[in-house]
PDB file of the backbone (N, CA, C, O) and the ligand in Angstrom, with CONECT records:
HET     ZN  A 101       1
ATOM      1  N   UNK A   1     122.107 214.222 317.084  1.00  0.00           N
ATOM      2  CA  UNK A   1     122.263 213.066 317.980  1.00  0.00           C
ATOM      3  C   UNK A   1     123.478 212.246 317.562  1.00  0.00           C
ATOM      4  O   UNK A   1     123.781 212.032 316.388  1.00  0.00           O
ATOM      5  N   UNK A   2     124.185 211.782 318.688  1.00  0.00           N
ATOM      6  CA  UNK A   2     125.589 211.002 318.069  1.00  0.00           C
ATOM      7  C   UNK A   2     125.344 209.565 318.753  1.00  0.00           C
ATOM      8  O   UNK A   2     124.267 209.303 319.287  1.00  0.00           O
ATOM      9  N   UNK A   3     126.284 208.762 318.710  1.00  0.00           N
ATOM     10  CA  UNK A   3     125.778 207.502 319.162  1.00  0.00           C
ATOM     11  C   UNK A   3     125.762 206.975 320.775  1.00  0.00           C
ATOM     12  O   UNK A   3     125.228 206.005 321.312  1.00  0.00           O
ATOM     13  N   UNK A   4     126.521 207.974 321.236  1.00  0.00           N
ATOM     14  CA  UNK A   4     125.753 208.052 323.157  1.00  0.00           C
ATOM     15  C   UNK A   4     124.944 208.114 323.259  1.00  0.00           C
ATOM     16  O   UNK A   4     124.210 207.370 323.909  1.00  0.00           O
ATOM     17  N   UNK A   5     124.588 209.359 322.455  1.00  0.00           N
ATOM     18  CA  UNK A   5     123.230 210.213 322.922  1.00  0.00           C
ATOM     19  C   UNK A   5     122.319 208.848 322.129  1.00  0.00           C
ATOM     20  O   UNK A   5     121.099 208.980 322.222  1.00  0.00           O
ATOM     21  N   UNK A   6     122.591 208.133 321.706  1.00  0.00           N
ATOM     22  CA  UNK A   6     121.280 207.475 320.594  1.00  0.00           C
ATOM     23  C   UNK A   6     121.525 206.281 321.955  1.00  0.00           C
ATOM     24  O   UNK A   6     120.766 206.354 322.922  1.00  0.00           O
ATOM     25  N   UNK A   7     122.344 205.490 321.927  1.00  0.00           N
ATOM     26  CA  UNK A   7     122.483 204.227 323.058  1.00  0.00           C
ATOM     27  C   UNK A   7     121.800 204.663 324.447  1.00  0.00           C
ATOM     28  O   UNK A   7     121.039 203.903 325.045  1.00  0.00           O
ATOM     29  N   UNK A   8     122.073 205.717 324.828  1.00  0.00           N
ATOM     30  CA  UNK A   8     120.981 206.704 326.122  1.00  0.00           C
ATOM     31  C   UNK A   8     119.669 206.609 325.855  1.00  0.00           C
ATOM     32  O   UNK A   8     118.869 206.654 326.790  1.00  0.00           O
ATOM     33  N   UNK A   9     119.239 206.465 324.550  1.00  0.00           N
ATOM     34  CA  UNK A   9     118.224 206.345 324.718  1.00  0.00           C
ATOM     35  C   UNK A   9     117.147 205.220 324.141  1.00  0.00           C
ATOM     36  O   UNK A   9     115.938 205.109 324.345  1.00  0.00           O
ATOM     37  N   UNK A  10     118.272 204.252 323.157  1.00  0.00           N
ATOM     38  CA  UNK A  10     117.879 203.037 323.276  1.00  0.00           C
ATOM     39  C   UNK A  10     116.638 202.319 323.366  1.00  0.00           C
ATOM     40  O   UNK A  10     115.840 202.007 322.483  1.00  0.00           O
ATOM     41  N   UNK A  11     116.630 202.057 324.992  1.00  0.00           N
ATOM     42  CA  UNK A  11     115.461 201.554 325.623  1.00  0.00           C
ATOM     43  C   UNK A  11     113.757 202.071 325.032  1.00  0.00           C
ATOM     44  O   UNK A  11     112.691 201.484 324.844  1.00  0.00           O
ATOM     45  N   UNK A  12     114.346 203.741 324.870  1.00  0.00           N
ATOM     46  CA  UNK A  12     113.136 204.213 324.849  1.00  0.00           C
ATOM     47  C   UNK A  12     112.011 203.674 323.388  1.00  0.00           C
ATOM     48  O   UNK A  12     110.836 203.367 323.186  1.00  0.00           O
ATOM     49  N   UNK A  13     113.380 203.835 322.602  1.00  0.00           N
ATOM     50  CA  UNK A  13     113.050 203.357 321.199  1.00  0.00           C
ATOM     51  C   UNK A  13     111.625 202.451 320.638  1.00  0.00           C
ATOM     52  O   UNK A  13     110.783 202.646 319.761  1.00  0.00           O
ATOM     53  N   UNK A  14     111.954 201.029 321.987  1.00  0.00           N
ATOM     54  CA  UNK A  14     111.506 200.334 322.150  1.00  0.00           C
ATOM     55  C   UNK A  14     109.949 200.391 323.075  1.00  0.00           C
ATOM     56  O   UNK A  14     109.009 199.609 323.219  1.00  0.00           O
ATOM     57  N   UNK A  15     110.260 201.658 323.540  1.00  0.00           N
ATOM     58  CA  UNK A  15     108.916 201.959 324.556  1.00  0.00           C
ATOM     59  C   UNK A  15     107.703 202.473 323.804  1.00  0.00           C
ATOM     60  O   UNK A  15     107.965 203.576 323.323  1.00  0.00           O
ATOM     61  N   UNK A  16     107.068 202.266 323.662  1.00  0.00           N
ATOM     62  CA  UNK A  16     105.319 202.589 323.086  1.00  0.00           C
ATOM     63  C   UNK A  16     104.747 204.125 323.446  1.00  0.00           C
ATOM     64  O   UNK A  16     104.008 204.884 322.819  1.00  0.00           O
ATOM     65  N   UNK A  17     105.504 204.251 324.893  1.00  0.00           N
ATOM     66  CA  UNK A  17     105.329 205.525 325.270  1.00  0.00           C
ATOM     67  C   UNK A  17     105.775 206.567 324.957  1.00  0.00           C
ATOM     68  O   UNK A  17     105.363 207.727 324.925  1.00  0.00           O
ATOM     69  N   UNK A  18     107.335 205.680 324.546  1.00  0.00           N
ATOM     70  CA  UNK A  18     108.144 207.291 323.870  1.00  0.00           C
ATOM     71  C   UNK A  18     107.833 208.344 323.159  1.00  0.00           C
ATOM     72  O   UNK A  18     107.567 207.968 322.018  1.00  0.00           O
ATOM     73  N   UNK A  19     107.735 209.486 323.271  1.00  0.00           N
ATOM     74  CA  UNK A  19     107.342 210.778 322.574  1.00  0.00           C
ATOM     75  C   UNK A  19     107.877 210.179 321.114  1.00  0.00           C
ATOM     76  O   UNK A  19     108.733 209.315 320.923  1.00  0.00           O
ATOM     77  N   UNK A  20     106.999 211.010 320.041  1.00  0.00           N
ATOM     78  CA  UNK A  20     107.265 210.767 318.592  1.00  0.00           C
ATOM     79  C   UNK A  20     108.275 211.451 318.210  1.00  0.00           C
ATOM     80  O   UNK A  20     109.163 210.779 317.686  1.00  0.00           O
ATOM     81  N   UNK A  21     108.533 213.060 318.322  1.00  0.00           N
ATOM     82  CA  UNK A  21     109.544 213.136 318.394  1.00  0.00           C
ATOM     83  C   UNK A  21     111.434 212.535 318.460  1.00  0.00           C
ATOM     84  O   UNK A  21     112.402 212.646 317.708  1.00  0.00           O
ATOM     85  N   UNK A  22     111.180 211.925 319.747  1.00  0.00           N
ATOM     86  CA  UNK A  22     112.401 211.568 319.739  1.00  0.00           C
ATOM     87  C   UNK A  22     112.558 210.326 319.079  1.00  0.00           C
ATOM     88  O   UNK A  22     113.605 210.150 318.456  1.00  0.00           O
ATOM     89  N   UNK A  23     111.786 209.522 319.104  1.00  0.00           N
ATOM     90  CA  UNK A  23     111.439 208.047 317.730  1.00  0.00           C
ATOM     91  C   UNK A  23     111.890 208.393 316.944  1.00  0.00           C
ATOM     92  O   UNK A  23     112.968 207.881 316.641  1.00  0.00           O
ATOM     93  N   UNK A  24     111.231 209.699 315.961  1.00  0.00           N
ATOM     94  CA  UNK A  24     112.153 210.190 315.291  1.00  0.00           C
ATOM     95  C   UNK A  24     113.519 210.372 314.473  1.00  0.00           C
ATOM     96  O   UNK A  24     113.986 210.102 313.367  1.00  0.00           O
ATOM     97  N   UNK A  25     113.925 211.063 315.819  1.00  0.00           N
ATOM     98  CA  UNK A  25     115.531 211.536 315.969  1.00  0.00           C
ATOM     99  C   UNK A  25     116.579 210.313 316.026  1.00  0.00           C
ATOM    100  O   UNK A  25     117.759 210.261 315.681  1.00  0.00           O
ATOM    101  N   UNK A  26     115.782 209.418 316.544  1.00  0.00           N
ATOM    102  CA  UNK A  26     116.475 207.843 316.931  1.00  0.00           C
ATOM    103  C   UNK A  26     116.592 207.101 315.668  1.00  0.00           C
ATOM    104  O   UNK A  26     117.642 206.561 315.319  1.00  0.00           O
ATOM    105  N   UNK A  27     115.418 207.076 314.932  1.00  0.00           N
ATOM    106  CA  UNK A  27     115.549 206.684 313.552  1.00  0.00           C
ATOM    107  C   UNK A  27     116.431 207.657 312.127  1.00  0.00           C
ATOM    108  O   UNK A  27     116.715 207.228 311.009  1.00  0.00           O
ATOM    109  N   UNK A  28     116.656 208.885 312.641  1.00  0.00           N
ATOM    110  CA  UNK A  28     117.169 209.301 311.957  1.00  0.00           C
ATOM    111  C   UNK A  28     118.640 208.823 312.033  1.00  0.00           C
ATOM    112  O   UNK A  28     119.304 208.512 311.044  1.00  0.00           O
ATOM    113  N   UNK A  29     118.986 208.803 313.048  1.00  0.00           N
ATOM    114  CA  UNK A  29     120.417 208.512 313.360  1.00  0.00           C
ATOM    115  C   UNK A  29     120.789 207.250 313.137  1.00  0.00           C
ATOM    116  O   UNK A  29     121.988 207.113 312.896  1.00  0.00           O
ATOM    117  N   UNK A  30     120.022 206.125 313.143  1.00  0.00           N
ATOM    118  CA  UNK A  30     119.859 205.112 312.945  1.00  0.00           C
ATOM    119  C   UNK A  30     119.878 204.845 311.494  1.00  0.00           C
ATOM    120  O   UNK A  30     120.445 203.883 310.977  1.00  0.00           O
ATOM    121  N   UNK A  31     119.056 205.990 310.719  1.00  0.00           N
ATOM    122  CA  UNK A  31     119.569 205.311 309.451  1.00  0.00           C
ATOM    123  C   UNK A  31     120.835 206.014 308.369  1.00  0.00           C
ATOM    124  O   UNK A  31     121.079 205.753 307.191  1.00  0.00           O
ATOM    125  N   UNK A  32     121.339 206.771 309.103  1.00  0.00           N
ATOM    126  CA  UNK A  32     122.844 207.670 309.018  1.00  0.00           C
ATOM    127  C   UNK A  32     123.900 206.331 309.260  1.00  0.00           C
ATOM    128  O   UNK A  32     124.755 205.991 308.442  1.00  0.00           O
ATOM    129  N   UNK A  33     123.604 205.571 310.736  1.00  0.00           N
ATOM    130  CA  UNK A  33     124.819 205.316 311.488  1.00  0.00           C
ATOM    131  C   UNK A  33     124.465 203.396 311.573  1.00  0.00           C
ATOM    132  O   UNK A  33     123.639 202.787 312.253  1.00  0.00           O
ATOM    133  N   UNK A  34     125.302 202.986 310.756  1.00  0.00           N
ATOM    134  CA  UNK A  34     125.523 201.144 310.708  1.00  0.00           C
ATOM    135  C   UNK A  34     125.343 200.729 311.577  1.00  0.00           C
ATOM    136  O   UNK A  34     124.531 199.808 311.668  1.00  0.00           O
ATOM    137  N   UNK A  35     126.133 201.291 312.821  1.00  0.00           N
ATOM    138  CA  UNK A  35     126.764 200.597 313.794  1.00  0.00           C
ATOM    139  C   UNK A  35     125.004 200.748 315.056  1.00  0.00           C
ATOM    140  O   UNK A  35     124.768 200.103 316.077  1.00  0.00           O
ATOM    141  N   UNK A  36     124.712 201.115 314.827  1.00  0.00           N
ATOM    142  CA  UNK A  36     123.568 201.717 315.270  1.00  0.00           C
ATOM    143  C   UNK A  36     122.110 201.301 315.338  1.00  0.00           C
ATOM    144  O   UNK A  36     121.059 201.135 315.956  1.00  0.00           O
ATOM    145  N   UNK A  37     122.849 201.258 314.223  1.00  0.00           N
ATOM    146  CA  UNK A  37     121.244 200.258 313.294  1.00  0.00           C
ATOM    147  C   UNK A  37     121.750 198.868 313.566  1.00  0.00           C
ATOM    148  O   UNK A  37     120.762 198.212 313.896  1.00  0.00           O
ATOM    149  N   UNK A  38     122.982 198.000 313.586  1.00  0.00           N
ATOM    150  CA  UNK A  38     122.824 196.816 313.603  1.00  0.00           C
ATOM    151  C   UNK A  38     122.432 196.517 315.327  1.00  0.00           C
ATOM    152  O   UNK A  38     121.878 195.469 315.660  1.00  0.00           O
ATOM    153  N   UNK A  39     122.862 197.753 316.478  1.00  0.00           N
ATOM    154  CA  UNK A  39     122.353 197.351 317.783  1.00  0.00           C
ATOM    155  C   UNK A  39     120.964 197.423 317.589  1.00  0.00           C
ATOM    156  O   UNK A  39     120.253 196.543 318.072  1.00  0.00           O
ATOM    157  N   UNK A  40     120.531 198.253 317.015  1.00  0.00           N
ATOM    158  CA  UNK A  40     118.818 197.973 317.091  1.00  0.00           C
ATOM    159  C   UNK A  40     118.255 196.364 316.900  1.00  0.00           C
ATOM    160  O   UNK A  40     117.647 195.703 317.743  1.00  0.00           O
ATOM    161  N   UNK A  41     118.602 196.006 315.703  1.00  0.00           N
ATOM    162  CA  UNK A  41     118.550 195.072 315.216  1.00  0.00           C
ATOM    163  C   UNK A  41     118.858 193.598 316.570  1.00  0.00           C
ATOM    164  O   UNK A  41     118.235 192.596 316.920  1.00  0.00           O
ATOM    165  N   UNK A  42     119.633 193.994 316.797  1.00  0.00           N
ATOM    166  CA  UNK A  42     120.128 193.350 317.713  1.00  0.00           C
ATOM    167  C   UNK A  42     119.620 193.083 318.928  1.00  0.00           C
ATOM    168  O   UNK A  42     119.498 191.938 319.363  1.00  0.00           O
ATOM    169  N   UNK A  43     119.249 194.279 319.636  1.00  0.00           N
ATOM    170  CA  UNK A  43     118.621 194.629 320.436  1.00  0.00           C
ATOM    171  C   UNK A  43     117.207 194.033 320.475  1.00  0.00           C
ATOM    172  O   UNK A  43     116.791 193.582 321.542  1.00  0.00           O
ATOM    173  N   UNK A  44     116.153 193.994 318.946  1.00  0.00           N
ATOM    174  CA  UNK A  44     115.013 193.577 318.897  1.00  0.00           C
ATOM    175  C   UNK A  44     115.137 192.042 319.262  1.00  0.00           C
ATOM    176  O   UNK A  44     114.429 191.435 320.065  1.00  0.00           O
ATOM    177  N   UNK A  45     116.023 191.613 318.622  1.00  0.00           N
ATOM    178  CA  UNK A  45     115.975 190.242 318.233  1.00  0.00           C
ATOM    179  C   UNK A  45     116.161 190.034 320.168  1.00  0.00           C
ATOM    180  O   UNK A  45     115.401 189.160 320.585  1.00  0.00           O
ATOM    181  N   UNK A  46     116.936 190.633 321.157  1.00  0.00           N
ATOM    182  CA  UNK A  46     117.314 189.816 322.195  1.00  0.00           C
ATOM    183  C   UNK A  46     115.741 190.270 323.053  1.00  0.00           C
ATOM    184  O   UNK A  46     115.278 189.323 323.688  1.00  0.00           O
ATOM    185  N   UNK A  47     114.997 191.444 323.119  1.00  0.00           N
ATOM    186  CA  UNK A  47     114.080 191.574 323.345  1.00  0.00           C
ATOM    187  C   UNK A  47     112.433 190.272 323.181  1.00  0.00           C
ATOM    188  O   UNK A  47     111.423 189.900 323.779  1.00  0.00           O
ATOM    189  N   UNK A  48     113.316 190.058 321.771  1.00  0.00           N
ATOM    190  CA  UNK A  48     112.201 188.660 321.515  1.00  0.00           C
ATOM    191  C   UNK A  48     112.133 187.686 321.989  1.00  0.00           C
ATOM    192  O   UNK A  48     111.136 186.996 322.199  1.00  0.00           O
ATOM    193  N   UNK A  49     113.413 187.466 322.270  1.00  0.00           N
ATOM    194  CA  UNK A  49     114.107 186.225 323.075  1.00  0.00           C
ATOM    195  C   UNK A  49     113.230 186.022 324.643  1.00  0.00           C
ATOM    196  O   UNK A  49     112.338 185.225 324.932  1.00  0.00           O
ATOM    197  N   UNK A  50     113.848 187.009 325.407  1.00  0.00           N
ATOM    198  CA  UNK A  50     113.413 187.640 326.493  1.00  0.00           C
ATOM    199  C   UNK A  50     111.571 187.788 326.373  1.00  0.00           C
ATOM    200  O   UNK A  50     110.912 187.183 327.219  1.00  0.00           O
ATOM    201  N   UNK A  51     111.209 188.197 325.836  1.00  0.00           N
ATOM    202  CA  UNK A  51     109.687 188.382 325.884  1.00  0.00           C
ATOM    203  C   UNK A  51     108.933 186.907 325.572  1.00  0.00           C
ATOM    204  O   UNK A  51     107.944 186.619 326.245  1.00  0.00           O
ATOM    205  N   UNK A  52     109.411 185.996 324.557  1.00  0.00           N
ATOM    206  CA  UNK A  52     109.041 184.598 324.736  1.00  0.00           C
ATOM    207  C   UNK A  52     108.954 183.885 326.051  1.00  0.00           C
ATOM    208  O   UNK A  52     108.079 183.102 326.420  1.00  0.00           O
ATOM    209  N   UNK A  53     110.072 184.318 326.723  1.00  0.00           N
ATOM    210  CA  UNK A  53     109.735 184.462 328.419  1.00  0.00           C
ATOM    211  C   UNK A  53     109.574 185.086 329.407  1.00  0.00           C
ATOM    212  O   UNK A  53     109.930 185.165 330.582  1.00  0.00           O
ATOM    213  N   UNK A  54     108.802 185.627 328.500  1.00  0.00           N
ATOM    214  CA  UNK A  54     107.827 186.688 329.498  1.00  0.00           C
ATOM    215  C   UNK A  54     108.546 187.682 330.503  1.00  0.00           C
ATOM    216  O   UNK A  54     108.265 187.761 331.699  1.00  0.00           O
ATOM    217  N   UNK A  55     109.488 188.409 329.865  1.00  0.00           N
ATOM    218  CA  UNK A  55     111.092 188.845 330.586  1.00  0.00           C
ATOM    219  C   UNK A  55     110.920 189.582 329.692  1.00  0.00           C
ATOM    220  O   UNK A  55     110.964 188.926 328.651  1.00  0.00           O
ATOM    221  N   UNK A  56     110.667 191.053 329.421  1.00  0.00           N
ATOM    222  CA  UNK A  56     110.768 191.887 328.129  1.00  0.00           C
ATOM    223  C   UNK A  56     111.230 193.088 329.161  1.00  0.00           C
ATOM    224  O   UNK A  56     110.576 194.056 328.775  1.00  0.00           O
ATOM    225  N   UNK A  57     111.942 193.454 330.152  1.00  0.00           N
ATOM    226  CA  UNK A  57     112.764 194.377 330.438  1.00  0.00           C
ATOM    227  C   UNK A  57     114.348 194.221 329.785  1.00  0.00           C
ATOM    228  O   UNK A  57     114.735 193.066 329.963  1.00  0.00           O
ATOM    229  N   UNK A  58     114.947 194.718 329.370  1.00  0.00           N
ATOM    230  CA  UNK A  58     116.367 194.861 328.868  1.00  0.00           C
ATOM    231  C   UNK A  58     117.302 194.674 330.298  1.00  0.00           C
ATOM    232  O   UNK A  58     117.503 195.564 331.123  1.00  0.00           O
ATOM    233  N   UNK A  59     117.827 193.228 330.357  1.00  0.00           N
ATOM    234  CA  UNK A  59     118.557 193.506 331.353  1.00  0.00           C
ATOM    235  C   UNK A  59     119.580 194.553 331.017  1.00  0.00           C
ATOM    236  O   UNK A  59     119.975 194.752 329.868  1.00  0.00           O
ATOM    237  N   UNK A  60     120.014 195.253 332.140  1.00  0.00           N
ATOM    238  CA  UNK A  60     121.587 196.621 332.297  1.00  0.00           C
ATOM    239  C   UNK A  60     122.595 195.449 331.788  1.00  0.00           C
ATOM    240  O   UNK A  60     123.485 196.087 331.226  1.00  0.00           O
ATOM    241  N   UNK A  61     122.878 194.248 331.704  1.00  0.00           N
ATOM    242  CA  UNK A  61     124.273 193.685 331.706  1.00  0.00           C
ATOM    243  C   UNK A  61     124.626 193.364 329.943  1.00  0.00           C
ATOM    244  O   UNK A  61     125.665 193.275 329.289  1.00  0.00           O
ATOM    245  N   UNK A  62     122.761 193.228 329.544  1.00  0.00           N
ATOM    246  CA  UNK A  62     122.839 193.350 327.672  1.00  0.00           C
ATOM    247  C   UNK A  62     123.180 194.897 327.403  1.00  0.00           C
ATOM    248  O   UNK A  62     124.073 195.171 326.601  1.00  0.00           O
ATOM    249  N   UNK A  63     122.592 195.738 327.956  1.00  0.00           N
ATOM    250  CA  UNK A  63     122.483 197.053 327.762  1.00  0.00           C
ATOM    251  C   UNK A  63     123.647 197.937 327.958  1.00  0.00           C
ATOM    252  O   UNK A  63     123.814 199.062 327.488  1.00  0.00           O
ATOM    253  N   UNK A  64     124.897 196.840 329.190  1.00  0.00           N
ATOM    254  CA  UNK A  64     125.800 197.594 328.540  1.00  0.00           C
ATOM    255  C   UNK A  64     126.781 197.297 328.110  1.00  0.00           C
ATOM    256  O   UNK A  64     127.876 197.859 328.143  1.00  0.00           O
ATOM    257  N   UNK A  65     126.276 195.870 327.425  1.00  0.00           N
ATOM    258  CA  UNK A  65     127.472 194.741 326.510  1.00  0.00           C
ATOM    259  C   UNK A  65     126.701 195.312 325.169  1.00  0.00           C
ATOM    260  O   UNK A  65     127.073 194.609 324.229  1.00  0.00           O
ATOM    261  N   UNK A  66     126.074 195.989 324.864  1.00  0.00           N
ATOM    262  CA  UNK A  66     125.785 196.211 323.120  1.00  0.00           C
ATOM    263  C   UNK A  66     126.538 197.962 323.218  1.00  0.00           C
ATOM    264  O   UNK A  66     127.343 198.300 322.350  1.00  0.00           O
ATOM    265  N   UNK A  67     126.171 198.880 324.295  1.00  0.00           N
ATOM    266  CA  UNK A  67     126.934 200.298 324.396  1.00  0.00           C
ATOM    267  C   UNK A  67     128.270 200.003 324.101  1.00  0.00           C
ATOM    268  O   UNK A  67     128.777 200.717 323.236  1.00  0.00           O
ATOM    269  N   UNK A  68     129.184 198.861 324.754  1.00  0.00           N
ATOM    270  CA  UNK A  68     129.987 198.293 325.058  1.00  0.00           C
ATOM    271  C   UNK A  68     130.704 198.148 323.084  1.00  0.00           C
ATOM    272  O   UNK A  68     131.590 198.679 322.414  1.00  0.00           O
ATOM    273  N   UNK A  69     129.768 197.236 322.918  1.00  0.00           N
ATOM    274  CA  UNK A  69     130.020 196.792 321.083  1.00  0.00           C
ATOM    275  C   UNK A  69     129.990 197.755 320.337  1.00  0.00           C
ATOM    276  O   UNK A  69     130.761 197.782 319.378  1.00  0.00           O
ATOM    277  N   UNK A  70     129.318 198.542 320.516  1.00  0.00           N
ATOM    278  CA  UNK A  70     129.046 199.538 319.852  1.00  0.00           C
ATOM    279  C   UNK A  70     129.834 200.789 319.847  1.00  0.00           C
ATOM    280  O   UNK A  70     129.851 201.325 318.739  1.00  0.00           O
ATOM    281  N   UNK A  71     130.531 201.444 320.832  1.00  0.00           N
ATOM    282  CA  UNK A  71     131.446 202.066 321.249  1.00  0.00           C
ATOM    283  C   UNK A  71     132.876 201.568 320.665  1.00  0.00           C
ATOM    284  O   UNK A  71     133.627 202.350 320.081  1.00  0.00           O
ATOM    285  N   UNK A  72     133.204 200.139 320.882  1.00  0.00           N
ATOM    286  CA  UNK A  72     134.173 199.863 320.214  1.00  0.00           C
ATOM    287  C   UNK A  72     134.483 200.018 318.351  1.00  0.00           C
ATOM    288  O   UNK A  72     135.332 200.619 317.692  1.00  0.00           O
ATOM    289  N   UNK A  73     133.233 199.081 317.980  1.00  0.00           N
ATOM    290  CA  UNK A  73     132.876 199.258 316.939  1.00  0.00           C
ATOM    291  C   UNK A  73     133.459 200.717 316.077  1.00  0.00           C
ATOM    292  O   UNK A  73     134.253 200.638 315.140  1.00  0.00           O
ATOM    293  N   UNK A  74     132.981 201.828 316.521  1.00  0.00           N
ATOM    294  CA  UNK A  74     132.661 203.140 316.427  1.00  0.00           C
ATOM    295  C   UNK A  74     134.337 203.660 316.433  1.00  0.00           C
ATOM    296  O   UNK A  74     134.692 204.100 315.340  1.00  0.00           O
ATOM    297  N   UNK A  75     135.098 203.662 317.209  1.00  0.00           N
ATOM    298  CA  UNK A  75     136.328 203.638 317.696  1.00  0.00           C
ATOM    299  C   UNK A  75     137.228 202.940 316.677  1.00  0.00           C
ATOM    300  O   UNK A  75     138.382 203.331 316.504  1.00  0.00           O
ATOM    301  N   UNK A  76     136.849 202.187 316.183  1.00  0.00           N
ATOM    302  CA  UNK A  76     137.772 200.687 315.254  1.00  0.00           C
ATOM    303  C   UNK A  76     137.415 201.025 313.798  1.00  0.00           C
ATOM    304  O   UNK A  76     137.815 200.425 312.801  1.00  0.00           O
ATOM    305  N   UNK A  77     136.596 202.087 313.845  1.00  0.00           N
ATOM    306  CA  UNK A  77     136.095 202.355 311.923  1.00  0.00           C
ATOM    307  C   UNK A  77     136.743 203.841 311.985  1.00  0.00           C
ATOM    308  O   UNK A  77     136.935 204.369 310.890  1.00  0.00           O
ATOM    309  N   UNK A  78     137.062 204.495 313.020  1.00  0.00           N
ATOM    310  CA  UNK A  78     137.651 205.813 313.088  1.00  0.00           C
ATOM    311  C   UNK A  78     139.111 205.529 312.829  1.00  0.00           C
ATOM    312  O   UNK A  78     139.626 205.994 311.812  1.00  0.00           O
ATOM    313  N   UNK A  79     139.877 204.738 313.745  1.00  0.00           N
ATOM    314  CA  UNK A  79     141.364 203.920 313.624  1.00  0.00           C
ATOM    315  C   UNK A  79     141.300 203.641 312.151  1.00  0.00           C
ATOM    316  O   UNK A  79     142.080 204.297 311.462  1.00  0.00           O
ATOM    317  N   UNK A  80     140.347 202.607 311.416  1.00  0.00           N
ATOM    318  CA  UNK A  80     140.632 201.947 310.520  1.00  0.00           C
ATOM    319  C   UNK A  80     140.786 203.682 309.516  1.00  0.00           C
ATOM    320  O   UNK A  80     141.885 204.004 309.064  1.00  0.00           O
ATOM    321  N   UNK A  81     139.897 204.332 309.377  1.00  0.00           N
ATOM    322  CA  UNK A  81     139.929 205.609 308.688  1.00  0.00           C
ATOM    323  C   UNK A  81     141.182 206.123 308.575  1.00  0.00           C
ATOM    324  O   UNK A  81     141.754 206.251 307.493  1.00  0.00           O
ATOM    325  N   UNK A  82     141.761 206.503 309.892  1.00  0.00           N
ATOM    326  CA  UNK A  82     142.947 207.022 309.820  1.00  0.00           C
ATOM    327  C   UNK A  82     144.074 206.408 309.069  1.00  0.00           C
ATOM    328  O   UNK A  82     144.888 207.204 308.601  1.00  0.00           O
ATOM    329  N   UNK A  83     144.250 205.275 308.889  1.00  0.00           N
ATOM    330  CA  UNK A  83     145.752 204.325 309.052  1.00  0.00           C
ATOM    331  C   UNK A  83     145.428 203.899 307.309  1.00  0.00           C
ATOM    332  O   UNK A  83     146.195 203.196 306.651  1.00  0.00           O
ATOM    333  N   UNK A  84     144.425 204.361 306.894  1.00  0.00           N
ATOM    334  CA  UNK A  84     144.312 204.074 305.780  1.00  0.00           C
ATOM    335  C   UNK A  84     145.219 204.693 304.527  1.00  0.00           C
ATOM    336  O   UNK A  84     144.815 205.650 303.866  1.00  0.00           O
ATOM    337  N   UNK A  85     146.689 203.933 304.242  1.00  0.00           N
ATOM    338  CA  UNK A  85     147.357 204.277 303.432  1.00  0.00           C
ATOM    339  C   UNK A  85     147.811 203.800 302.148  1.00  0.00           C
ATOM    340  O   UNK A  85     148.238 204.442 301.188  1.00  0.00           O
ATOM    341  N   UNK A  86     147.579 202.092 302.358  1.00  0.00           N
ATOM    342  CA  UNK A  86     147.537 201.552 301.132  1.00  0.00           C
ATOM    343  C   UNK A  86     146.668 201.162 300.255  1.00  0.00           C
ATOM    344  O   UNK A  86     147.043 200.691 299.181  1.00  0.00           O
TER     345      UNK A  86
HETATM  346 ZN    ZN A 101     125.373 205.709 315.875  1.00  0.00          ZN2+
END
């Protein structure tokens, strides 16, 4: 699983229903990948927010401002990797 495939499935993470399996696979990657783990993190905390008012669907506009962070993120530690000369 890479971090599309993990942000794709996100939501589910959070679902009760989700097969164990892929919980799993989500946590595995999650505890491989920083950037990953801090959207979770992130993610819970705005979920809490939201569920204090009684609003515990993930709006699409958080969902795809953290893909969004996270993608960059991901992108900006690969750059930083490369250019690394001094
Ligand atoms: Zn990741």
């Amino acid at each position: 699983m890479n971090c599309t495939e993990f942000l794709a499935n996100l939501t589910d993470y959070f679902d009760a229903k989700t097969a164990a399996t892929l919980r799993s696979e989500l946590e595995r990657h999650m505890g491989g990948c920083n950037h990953c783990h801090v959207t979770v993190n992130t993610t819970r905390q705005t979920i809490e927010i939201y569920r204090n008012d009684e609003l515990y669907e993930l709006p699409d506009a958080i969902r795809t401002q953290l893909h969004q962070a996270v993608l960059a993120k991901c992108a900006e530690s690969k750059r930083k990797k490369k250019q690394t000369k001094a």
